[in-house]
N, C-alpha and C positions, 0 to 999 in steps of 0.2 A: 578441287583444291590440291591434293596430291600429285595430280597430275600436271598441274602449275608449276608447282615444287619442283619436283625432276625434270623440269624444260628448263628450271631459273639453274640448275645445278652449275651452269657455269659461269655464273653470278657469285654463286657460293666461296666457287675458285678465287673472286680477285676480292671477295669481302676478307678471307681467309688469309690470302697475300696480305691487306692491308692489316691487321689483325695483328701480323704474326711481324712487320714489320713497326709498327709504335710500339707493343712490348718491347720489340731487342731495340727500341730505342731509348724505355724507361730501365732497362735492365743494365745499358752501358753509362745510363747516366747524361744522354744527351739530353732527355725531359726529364724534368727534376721531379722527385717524390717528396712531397714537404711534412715532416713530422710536428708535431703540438705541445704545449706545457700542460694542456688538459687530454688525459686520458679518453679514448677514441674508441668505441668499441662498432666494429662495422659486421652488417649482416646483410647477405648479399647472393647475387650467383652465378653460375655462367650463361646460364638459357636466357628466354624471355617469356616472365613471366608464371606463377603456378606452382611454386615452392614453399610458399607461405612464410613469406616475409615478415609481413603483419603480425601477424598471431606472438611468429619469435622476438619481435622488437616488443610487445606486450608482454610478453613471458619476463624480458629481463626487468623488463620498467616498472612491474611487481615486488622484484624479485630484488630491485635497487632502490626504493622509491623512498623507503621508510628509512635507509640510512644514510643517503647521498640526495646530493640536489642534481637532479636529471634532467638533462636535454636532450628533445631527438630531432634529427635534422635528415630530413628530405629534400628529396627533387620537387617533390608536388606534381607527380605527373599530371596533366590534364586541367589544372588551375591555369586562369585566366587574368592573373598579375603574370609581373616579372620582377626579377633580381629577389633580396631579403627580402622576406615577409616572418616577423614573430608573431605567432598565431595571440589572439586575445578572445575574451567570453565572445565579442561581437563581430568575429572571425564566418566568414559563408564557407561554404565547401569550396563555391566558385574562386576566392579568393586562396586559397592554400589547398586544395584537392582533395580528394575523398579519403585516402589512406590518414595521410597528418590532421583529416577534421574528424576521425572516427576514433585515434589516438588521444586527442584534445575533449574532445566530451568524455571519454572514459577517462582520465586521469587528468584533472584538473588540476592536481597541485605539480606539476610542473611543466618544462617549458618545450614548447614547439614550435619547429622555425623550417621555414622552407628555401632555399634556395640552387638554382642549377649549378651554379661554382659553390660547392662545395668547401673548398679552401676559405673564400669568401664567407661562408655562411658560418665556420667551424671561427675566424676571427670576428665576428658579431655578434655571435654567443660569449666570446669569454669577455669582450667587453661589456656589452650591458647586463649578462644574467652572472659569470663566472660560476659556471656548472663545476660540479665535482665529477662529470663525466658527460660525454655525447655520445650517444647512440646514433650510429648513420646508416638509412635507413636506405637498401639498396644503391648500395656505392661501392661494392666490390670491384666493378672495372673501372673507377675513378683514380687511378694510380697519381693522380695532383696530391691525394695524401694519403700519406704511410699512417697505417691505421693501429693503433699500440694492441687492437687483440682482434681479428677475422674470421667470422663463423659463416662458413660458407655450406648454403643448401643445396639438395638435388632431391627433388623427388623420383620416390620409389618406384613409381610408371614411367619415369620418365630419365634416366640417368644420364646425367652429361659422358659419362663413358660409351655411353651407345646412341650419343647424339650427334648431328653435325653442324656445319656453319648455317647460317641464314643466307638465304632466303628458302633452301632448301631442307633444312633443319630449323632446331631453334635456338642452337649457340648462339652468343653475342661475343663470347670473347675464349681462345683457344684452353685446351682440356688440360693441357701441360701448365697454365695458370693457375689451379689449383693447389699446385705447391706453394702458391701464399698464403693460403690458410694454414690459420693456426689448430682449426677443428674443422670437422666437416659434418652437419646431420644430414643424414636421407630421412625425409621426411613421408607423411602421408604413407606411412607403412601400416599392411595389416595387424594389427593386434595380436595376435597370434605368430608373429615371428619367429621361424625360431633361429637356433642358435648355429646350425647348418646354412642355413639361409644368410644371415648374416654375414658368413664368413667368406661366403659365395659372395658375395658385393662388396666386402671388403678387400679381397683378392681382384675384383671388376676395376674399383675404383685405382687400386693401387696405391695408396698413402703413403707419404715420408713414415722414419720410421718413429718421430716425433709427432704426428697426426695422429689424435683421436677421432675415431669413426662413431657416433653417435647413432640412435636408431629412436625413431617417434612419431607416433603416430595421430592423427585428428580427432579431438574427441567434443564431440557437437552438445550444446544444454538441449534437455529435453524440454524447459520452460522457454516458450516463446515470447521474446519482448515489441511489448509497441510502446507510443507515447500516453495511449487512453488507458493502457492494461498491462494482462497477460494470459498466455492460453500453455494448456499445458500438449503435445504435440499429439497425444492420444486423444487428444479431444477434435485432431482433423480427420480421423478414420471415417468415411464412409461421405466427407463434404468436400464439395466440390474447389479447389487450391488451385492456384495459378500461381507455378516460380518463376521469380523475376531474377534473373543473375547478370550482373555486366563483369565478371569477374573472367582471368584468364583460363581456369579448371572447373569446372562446376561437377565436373564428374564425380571426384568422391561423394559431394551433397547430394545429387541426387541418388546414387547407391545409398545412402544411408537412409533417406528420406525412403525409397521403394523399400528397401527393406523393413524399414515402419509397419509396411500396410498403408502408405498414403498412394494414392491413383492422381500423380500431378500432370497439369498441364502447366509445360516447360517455356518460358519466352525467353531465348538466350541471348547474350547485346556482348560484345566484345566487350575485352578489359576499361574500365573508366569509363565508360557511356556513359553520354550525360543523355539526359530522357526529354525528347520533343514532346510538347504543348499534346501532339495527335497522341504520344505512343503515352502519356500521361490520362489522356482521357481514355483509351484505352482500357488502363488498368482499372481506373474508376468505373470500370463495367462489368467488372470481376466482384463474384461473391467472397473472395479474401485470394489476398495476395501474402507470399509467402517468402521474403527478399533473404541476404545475405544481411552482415551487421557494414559492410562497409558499402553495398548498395544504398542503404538505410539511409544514410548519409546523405542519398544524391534523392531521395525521393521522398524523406519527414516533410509531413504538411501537403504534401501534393497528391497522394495518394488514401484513400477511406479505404477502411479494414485491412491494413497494411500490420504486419509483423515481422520481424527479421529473428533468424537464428544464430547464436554466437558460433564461435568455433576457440579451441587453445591446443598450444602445444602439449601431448602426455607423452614423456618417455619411456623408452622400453628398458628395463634389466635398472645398470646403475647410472645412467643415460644424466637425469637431472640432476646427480651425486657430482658429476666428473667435468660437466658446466657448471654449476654451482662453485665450483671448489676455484674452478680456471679463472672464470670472472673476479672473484675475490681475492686472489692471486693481481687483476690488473688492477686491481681497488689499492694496494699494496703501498 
């Protein structure tokens, strides 16, 4: 696969040209950036994939739920509609995708909407629902709109500062873009960060001098949920676990899980895999299966002795102080 990579590298070259030519297109104003009357809060990134989107659009939706009426609006990667769709109780994964349906069963009291135009989707929330805010869920290179507050990811394995273009790296859109963020977290950091280190990649990344650099790390429930139960994760030591991940990083999980004392057998499925009829029987041949909370999504009811493990954003130092404050600031 590496080796793929540095043959496509002069693929990389005209992704790159193109790239870098539609920014100085939106930057001069020839494509327009549309701003909103409803407050827009976008989380997003430069790579593809593995930053933990999810977790941070959950973090705010906590974090805003009980004082504001909130909408979050995705792409729906990998759902099988098109255009709007506002998610409802008898919403399928297939129909709005596994991110916006793992969103929707955790937080029920508000609203989720999927759509690829963005612009579109951001005017069909303020008419039917009129949110006191949108969260836009992975739309940081959707420059169709100017987003009133942008919190842009990079993981700690993985920095867009030491990343390249696709197909040869996993940019999707250039590194000098990041001066549209308002914040920036590196995420999926060790716990133990310190303050040296930090400084070391905040100096990598190089920020305006109005960019805050955030630092936060994944912090997994030890209680494992299914729909029958729950198990508590020391109660898989010494039985035999099959982990199921269609997710784009699985590496932190499983670091964490080995470090457990669990002895997993790994079945890995690229990001949004939806799971064939065979690779479902399969799993039903597994003495327990051990999923993600947004695999979960794609496999309740189709798989016996299935459990998923959550995961949330934890901040390091004064991290959830300096978001907390920023957000409440675009609440204003």
């Amino acid at each position: 696969m590496q080796l793929l990579r540095k043959i496509a590298f002069p693929v990389s070259l005209v992704y790159a040209l193109v790239v870098y030519v539609r920014n100085v297109l939106y930057d001069i104003g020839f494509f327009k950036s549309r701003s909103f009357k409803t407050p827009t809060i976008c989380v997003g990134n430069l790579s593809v994939g593995g930053t933990g989107k999810t977790p941070m659009i959950e973090y705010l939706v906590k974090n805003l739920k009980d004082s504001y009426k909130v909408a979050v609006l995705s792409r729906g990667y990998g759902r099988k509609s098109n255009g709007f769709v506002q998610a409802t109780v008898q919403s399928a994964v297939e129909e709005i995708g596994d991110e916006p349906f793992q969103i929707l069963n955790k937080f029920s009291e508000i609203t989720v909407a999927v759509d690829g135009d963005r612009c579109n989707g951001i005017l069909n929330l303020e008419q039917s629902v009129g949110p006191d805010v949108i969260l836009l869920d992975d739309a940081f290179q959707h420059r169709k709109v100017k987003p009133t507050f942008s919190i842009l990811l990079t993981a700690y394995d993985n920095l867009y500062a030491k990343d390249w273009y696709l197909p040869t790296g996993n940019l999707r859109d250039a590194k000098k873009e990041s001066r549209r963020a308002h914040m920036i977290v590196v995420t999926k950091c060790p716990g133990n960060l310190t303050g040296d280190d930090q400084h070391k990649i905040k100096k990598l990344l190089h920020p305006k001098t109005d960019q805050k650099v955030l630092f936060s790390t994944l912090q997994y429930d030890e209680e494992l949920k299914s729909t029958t139960g729950h198990k508590n994760l020391g109660d898989l030591k010494g039985r035999e676990v099959t982990l199921v991940t269609g997710i784009a990083n699985p590496k932190p999980l499983m670091v964490y899980l080995k470090n457990k004392g669990l002895d997993l057998e790994h079945m890995e499925y690229r990001d949004h895999h939806f799971f064939s009829n065979s690779e479902i029987e399969l799993f039903n041949s597994k003495a327990l299966v051990l999923t993600t909370e947004k695999d979960f999504a794609r496999l309740k009811g189709k798989v016996k002795n299935l459990y998923y493990i959550r995961v949330k954003h934890v901040f390091l130092d004064e991290g959830a102080t300096l978001l907390n404050t920023a957000i409440e600031g675009v609440m204003q």
